[in-house]
C-alpha positions in Angstrom: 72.9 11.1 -44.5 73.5 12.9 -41.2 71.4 16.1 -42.7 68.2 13.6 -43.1 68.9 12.0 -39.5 69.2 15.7 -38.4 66.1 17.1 -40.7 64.1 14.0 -39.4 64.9 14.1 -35.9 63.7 17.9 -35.8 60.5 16.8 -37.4 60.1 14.1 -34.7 60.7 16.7 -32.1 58.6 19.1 -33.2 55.5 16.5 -33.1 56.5 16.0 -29.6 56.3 19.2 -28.8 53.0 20.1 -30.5 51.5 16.9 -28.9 52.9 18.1 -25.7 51.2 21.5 -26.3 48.1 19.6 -27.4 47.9 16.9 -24.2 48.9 20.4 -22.3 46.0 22.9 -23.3 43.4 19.7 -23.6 44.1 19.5 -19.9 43.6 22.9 -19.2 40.5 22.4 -21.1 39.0 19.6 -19.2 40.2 21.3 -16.3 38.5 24.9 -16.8 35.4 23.0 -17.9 35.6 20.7 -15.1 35.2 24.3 -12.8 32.8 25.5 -15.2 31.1 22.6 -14.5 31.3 23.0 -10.6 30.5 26.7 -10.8 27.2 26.2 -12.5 26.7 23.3 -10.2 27.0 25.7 -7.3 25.8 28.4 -8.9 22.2 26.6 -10.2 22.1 24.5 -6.7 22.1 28.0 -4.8 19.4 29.4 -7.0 17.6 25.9 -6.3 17.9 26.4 -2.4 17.0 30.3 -2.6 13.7 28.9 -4.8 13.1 25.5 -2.3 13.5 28.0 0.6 12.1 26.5 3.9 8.6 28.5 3.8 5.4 27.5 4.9 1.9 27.8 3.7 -1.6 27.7 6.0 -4.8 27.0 4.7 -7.5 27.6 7.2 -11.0 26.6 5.4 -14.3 26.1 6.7 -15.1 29.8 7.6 -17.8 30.1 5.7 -20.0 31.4 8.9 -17.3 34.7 9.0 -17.2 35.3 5.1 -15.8 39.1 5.0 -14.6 38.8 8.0 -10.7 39.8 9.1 -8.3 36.9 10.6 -5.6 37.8 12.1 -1.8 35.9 12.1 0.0 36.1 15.8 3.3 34.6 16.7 3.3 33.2 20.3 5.5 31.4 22.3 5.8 27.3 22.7 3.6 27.7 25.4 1.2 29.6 23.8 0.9 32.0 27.1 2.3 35.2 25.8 2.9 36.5 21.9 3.4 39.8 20.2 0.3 41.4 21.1 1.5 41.1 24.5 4.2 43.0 24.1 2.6 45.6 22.0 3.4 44.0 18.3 1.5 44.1 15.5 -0.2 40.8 14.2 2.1 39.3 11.0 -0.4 39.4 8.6 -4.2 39.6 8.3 -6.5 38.2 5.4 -10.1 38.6 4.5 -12.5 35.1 4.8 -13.4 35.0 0.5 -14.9 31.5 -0.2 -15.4 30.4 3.0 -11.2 30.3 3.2 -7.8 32.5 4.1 -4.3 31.8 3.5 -0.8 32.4 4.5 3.0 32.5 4.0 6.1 33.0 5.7 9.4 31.5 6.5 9.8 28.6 8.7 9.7 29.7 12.2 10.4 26.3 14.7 10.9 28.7 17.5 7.2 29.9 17.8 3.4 28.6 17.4 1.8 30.6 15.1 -2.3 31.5 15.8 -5.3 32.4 13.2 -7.7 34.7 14.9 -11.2 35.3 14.0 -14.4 36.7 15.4 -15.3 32.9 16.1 -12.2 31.2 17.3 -8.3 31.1 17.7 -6.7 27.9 15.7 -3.2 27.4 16.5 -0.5 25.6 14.3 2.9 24.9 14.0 4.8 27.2 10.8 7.0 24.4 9.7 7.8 24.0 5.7 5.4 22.6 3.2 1.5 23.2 2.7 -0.8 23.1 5.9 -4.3 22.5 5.4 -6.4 23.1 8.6 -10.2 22.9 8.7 -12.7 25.1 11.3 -14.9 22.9 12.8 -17.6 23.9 15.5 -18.6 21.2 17.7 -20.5 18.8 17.7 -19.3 18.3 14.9 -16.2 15.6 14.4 -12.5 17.7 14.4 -11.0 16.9 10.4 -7.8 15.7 10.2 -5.0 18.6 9.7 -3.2 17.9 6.0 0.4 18.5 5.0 2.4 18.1 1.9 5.6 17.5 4.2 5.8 14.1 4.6 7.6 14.7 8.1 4.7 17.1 9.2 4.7 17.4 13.3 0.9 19.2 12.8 -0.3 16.6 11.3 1.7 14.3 13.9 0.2 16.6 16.6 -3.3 16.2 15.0 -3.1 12.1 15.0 -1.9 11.8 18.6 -4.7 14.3 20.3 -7.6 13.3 17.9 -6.9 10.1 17.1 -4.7 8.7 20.2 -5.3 10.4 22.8 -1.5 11.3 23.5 -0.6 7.5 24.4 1.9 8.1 27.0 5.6 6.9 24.9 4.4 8.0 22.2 3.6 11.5 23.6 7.3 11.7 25.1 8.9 10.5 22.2 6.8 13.4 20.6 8.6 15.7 23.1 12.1 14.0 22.9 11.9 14.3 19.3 11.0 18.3 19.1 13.0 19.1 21.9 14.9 21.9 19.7 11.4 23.4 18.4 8.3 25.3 20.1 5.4 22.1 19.3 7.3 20.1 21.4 7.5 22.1 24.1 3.8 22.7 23.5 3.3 19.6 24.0 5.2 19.2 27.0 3.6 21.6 29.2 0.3 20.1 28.5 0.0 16.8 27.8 3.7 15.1 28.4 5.1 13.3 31.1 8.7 13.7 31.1 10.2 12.3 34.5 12.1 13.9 37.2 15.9 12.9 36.3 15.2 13.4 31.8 14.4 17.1 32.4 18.2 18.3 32.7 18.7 16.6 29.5 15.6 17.9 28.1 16.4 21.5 28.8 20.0 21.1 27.6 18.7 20.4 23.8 16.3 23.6 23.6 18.0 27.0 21.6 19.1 29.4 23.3 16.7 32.1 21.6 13.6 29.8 23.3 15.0 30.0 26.7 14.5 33.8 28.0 11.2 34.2 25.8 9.3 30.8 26.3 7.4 30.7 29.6 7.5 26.8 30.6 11.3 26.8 29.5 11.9 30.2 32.3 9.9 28.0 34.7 11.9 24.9 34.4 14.8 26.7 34.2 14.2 28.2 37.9 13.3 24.4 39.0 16.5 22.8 37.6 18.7 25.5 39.2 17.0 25.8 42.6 16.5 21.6 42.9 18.4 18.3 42.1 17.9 15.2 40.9 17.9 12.3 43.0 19.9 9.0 42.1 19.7 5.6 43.9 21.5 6.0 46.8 20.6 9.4 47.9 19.6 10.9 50.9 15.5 12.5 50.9 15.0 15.7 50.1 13.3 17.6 53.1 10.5 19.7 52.9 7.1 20.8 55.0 3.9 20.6 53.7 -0.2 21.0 55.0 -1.9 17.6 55.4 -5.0 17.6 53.8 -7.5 18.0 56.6 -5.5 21.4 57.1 -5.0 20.7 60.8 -1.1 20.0 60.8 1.6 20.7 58.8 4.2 17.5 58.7 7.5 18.1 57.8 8.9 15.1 56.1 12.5 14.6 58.0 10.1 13.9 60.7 9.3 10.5 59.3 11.9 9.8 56.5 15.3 8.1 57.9 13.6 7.2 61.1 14.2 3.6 61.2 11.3 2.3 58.7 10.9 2.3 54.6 9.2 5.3 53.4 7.4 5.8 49.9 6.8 9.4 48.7 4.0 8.9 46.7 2.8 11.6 43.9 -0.8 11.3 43.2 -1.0 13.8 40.2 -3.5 12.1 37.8 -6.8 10.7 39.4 -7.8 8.6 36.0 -5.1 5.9 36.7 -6.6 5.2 40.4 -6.0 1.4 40.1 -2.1 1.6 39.5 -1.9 3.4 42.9 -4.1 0.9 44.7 -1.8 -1.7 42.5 1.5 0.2 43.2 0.6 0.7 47.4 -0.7 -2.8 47.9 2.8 -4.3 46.7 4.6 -2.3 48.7 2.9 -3.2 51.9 3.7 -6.6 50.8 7.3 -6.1 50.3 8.0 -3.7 53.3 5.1 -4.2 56.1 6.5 -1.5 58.4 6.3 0.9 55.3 5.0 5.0 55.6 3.0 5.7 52.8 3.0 10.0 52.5 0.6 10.9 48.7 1.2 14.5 47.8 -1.8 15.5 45.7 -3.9 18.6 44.4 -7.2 19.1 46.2 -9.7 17.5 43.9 -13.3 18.9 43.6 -15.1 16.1 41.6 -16.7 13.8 44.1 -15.2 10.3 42.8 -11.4 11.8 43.7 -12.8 13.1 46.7 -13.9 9.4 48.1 -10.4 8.3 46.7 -8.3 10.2 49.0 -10.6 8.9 51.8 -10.1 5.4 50.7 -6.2 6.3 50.7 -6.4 7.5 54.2 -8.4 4.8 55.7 -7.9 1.5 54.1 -4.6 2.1 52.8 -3.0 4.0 55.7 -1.9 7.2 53.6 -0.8 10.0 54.7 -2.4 12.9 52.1 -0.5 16.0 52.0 -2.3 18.7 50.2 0.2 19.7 47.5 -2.0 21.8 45.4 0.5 25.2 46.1 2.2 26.8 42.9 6.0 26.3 42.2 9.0 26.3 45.0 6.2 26.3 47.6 5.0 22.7 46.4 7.3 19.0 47.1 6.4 18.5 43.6 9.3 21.3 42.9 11.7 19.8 45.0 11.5 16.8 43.7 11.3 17.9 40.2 8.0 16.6 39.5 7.1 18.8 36.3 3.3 17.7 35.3 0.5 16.1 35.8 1.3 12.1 36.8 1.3 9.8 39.3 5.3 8.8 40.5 7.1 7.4 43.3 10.3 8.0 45.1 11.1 5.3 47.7 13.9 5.5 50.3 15.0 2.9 52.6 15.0 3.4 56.7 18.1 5.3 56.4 16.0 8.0 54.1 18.3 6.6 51.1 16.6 6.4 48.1 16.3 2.9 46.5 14.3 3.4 43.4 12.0 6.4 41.3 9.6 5.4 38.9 6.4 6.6 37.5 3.0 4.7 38.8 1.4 2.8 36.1 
């Protein structure tokens, strides 16, 4: 009886074993096909990202006036001011017009605008991923609408907000604010944007580094935010001297800020949004009668902006300061005015300042 408990019990434990062995090696199994698994995952999701890789196409059509003809592919800056050829590069690529049409490929570049050069025109875009289709157009005839198979395509946003829009002014910054980190934006910026006086610190802060020594608007407001601050409420003027606009006397502007009266430091920068001034002025006079109105502008040649600076001077009481000078020698650099806009700075009698704001 004990030999059969015995005989049985070594049967018993035997099955264990082998269905320990079994659970054991199934395990190992599951678990080298489990990293099988994540190895081909890895290993088809890299071959997927080297065959998706960010590239960009450009179709330029509507050459059919330069068939034969060579167009050349330039990489320039954000600001479109200097490229390659500048510093003695060769173009990218070149192409020959067949069918009225030429095409090109690269990789993504969102530090530089790309430009199309022909014996007719140069047609700038923006070598972002996905398929660009762009169309020549001579004028008079109407500009067709850039296409894009990216769904998220800032040339074809670009296209909408010039041809279509006009560059609306928040839709324009938030164009800016939302390619701060690539070259369009700052296209854009230098242009048609009007980013104010204390969001340009900010601004510069979320560009790359690689865009900073080699873009020409970015080394410009680079010497601006290092060489000038940016006023908050409460702060005293900054001074500075500057020709009126008769060119008879130079005023220097301590001589009238903090001297016991309100004083508004007005930027007149773009002459199509005339009424907001007169709008803008006429409520401050009725808020702070004793109050010095001093307009920093360009010197306009058209005739209609001419008669507005008179109309400043004499019914309003302006003083015009003739602001038209380049860079540090210009109050718009010390007070960080970077554009073309109309804006305001006004500081109480102590030459505190009490509020900034753009004149619309």
């Amino acid at each position: 009886m004990l030999l059969y408990i015995v005989f049985f019990a070594c049967i018993f434990t035997k099955k264990i074993v082998l269905l320990y062995n079994v659970f054991v090696y199934s395990i190992y199994l599951g678990f080298m096909k489990i990293n099988q698994w994540i190895f081909y995952s890895l290993f088809l999701g890299l071959i997927s990202c080297q065959s998706q890789e960010q590239t960009f196409t450009v179709h330029y059509t509507g050459l059919g006036a330069y068939e034969g003809d060579t167009v050349y592919l330039w990489r320039y800056g954000a600001d479109r001011m200097t490229g390659d050829r500048d510093y003695g590069k060769a173009p990218l690529d070149f192409a020959i017009i067949r069918n009225g049409e030429v095409s090109f490929s690269g990789k993504e570049d969102t530090l530089h605008i790309y430009g199309m050069e022909h014996p007719g025109s140069m047609n700038f875009f923006y070598p972002e991923r996905g398929e660009l289709t762009l169309t020549n157009v001579v004028p008079p005839a109407m500009p067709v609408s850039d296409k894009s198979t990216n769904l998220h395509s800032q040339n074809v946003r670009l296209w909408k907000l010039w041809h279509e829009d006009d560059f609306p002014l928040e839709a324009t910054r938030q164009f800016v604010f939302d390619n701060a980190r690539n070259a369009i934006g700052w296209m854009v910026f230098d242009r048609w944007a009007a980013i104010y006086p204390d969001e340009l610190e900010t601004l510069y802060q979320k560009t790359p580094s690689q865009m900073r020594d080699s873009t020409s608007v970015l080394i410009g407001l680079k010497r601006m935010l290092d060489a000038t601050r940016s006023l908050k409420p409460g702060d005293h003027f900054i001074d500075f001297k500057q020709v009126e606009y008769g060119e008879k006397d130079s005023l220097l502007f301590s001589d009238i800020a903090g001297q016991g009266h309100p004083v508004c430091l007005l930027f007149f920068l773009k002459p199509n949004e005339k009424d907001a001034v007169r709008t803008e002025i006429k409520n401050l006079r009725e808020q702070y009668p004793d109050i010095r109105i001093i307009v920093p502008t360009y010197r306009y040649p058209d005739p209609e902006s001419k008669e507005f600076i008179h109309e400043l001077e004499t019914v309003y009481q302006a003083t015009i300061l003739d602001d038209s000078r380049r860079f540090e020698k210009s109050a718009r650099w010390k007070y960080r005015i970077y554009g073309s806009f109309n804006y305001e700075y006004l500081f109480d009698a102590q030459g505190q300042l009490v509020k900034m704001k753009p004149v619309l």
